[in-house]
C-alpha positions as CSV (number, residue, x, y, z in Angstrom):
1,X,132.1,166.2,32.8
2,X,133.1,165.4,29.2
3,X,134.9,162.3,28.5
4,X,138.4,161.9,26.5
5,X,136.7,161.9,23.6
6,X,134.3,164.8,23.7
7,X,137.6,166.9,24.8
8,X,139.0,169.4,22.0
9,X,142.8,169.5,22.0
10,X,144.5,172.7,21.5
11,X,147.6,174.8,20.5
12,X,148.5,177.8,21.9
13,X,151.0,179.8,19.4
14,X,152.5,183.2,20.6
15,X,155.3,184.6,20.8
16,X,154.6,186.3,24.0
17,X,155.1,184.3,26.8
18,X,152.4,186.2,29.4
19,X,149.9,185.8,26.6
20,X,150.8,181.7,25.7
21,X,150.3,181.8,29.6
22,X,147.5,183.3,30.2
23,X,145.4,182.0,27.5
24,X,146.2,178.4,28.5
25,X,145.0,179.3,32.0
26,X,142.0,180.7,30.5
27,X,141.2,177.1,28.9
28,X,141.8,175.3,31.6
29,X,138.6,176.7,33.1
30,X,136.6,175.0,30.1
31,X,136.3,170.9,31.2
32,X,136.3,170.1,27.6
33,X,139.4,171.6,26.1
34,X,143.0,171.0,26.7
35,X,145.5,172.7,25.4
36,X,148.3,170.0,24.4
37,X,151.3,172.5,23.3
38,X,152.3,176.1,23.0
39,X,154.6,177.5,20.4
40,X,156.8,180.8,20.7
41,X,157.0,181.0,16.9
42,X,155.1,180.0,13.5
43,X,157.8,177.4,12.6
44,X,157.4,175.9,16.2
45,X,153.6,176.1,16.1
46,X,153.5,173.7,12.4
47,X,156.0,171.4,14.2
48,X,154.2,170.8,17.3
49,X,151.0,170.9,15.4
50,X,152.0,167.9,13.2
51,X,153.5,166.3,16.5
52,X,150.3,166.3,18.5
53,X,147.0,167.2,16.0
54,X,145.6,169.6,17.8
55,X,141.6,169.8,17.1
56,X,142.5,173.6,17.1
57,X,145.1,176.1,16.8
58,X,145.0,179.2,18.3
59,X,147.8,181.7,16.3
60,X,148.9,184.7,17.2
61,X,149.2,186.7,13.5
62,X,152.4,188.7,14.1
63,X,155.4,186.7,15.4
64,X,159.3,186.9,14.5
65,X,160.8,184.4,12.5
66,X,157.9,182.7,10.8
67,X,154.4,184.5,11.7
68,X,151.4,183.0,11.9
69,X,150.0,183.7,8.3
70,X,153.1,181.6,7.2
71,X,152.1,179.1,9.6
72,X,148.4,178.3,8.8
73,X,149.2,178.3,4.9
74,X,151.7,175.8,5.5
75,X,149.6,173.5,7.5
76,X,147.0,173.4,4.8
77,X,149.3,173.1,1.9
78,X,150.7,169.9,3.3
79,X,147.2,168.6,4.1
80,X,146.5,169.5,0.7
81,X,149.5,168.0,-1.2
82,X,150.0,164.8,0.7
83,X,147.3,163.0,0.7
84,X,149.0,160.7,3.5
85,X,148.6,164.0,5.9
86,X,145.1,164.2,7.8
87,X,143.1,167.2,7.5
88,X,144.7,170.5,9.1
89,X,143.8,171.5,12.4
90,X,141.3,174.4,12.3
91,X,143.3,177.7,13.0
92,X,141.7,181.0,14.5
93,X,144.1,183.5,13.8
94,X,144.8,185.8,17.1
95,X,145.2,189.7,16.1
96,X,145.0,193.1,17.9
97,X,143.5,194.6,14.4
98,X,140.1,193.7,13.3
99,X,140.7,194.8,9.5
100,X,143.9,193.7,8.2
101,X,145.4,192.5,5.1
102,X,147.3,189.7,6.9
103,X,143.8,188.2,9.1
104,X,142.4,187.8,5.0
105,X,145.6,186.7,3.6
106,X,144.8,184.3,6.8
107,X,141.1,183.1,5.8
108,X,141.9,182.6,2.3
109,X,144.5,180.4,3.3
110,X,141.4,178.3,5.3
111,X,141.8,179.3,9.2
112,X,138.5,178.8,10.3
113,X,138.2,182.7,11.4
114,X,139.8,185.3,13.6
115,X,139.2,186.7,17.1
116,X,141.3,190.0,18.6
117,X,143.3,189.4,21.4
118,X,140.8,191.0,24.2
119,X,138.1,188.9,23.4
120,X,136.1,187.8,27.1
121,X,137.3,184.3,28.0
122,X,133.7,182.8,27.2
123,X,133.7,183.9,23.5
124,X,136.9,182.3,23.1
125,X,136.0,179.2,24.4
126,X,132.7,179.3,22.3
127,X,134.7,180.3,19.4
128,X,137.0,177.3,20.1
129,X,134.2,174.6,20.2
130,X,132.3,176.2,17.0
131,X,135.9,175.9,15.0
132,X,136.3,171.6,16.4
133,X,132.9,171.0,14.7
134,X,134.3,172.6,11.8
135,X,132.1,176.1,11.9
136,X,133.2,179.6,10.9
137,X,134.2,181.6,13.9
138,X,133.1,184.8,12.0
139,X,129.8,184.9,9.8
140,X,130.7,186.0,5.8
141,X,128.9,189.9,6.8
142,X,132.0,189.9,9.4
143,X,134.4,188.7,6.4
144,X,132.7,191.1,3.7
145,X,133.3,194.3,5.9
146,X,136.6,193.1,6.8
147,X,137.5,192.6,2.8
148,X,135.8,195.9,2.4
149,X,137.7,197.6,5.0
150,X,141.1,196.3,3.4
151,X,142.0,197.1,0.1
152,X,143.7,194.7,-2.0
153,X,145.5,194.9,-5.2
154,X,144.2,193.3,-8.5
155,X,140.8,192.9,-7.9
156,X,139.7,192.5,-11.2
157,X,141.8,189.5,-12.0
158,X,140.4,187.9,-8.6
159,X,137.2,188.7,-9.4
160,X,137.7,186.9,-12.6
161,X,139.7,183.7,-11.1
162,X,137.3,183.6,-9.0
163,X,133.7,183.4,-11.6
164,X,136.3,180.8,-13.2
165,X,136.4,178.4,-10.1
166,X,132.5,179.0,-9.6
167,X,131.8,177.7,-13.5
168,X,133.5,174.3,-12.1
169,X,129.8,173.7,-10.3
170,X,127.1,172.2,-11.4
171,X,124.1,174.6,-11.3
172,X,122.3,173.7,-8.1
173,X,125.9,173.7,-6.3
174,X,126.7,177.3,-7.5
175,X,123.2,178.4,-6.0
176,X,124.1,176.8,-2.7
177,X,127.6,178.3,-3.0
178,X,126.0,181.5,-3.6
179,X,123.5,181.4,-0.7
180,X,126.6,180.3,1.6
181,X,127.9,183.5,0.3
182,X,125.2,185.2,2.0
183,X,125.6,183.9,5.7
184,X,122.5,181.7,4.7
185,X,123.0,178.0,7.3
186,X,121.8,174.7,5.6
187,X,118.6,175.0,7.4
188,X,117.8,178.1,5.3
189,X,119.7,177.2,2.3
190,X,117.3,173.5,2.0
191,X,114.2,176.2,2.6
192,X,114.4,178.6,0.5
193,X,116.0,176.1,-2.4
194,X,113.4,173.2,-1.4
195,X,115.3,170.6,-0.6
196,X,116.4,168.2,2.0
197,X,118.7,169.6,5.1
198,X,120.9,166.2,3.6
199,X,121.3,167.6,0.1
200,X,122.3,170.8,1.4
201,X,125.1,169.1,3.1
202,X,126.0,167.0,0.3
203,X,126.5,170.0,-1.9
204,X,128.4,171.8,0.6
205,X,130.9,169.1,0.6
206,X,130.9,168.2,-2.8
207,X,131.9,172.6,-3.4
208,X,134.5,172.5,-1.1
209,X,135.7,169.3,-2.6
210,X,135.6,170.8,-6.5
211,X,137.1,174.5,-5.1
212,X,139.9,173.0,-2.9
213,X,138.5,174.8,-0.6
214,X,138.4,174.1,3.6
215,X,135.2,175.4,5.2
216,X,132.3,177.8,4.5
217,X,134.5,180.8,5.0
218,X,136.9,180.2,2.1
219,X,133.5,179.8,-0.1
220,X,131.9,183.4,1.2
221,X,135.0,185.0,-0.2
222,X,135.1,183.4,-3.2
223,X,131.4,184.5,-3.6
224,X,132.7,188.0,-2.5
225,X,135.4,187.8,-4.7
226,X,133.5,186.8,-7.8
227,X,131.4,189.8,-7.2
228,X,128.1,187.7,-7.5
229,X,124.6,188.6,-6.6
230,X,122.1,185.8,-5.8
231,X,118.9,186.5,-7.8
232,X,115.7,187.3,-5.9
């Protein structure tokens, strides 16, 4: 049985009430989540979100008022711009669609991945715990065909911004960003680069530290984005 601190705390945001429902009953059957809140609406979701620090929000994409999409990038602005606000909660963004502009718009804003609606109740509570140790709940082949599947304006000026951010690493972080572009874990990152699983970590943070960035998915895009091509 897990104790209060192994539990993961969660949000449910929807703005259907048989869905908030019946994914809350869904988590109950997991002993270590426990979902703390639910939100009928974006603005409701930040609110109780900053109320009771979930480990994890679950948000539903669409939602009148203030959506989802609004939701999760204003959770991480704020964590972002005041530094007296603790990290954001990890966000998997809930969508009947599995290519759409607004799931992207979603991941670049740092929620931790997406899952559609009819996903089985034991991928969604797997998804859940990979998201609380900070994991991607989609692997960057899952984000590439969904970026490839959406087509986005002004991709030559992203792919520019985005070599731009990269030149901010040293050299031996831009190769690790790179392989992280590639679905590569530390394990095989600290392999094929020879070098200690530690390092590999240290880089990792020290990238998402000079990008601004939240987690490993933000970086796969901005690999993506740059258009680059690890050598070998």
């Amino acid at each position: 049985m897990a104790t209060v601190a192994d539990v993961i705390t969660v949000l449910v945001a929807d703005d259907d009430p048989v869905v908030r429902f019946g994914l809350t009953m869904m988590l109950r059957g997991a002993s270590d989540l426990r979902v703390v809140a639910e939100a009928g609406d974006g603005a409701e979701a930040v609110a109780l979100a900053l109320e009771h620090r979930p480990d994890v929000v679950l948000m539903d994409i669409r939602m009148p008022g203030t959506d989802g999409l609004t939701a999760t990038e204003t959770l991480h602005r704020r964590a972002r711009t005041d530094g007296r606000e603790p990290s954001p909660p990890h966000v998997i963004v809930l969508t009947t669609f599995d290519a759409d502009a607004h799931v992207l718009r979603a991941l670049r804003a740092g929620a931790a991945g997406f899952l559609l609606k009819d996903t089985p109740p034991d991928e969604l509570v797997d998804a859940i715990r990979l998201a609380a140790r900070g994991r991607p709940v989609l692997s960057p082949e899952v984000t590439r065909r969904l970026i490839d599947r959406v087509t986005e304006p002004g991709q030559d000026t992203r792919r520019a911004a985005a070599r731009r951010r990269l030149d901010l690493l040293a050299d031996r972080e831009r190769a690790v960003a790179l392989a992280v572009g590639t679905g590569a874990s530390n394990a095989e990152i600290a392999a094929s680069h020879h070098i200690s699983l530690g390092t590999v970590k240290t880089h990792v943070s020290a990238i998402l530290t000079k990008l601004d960035l939240t987690n490993r998915v933000q970086v796969a895009l901005l690999v993506h984005d740059a258009d680059l091509h690890q050598p070998g």
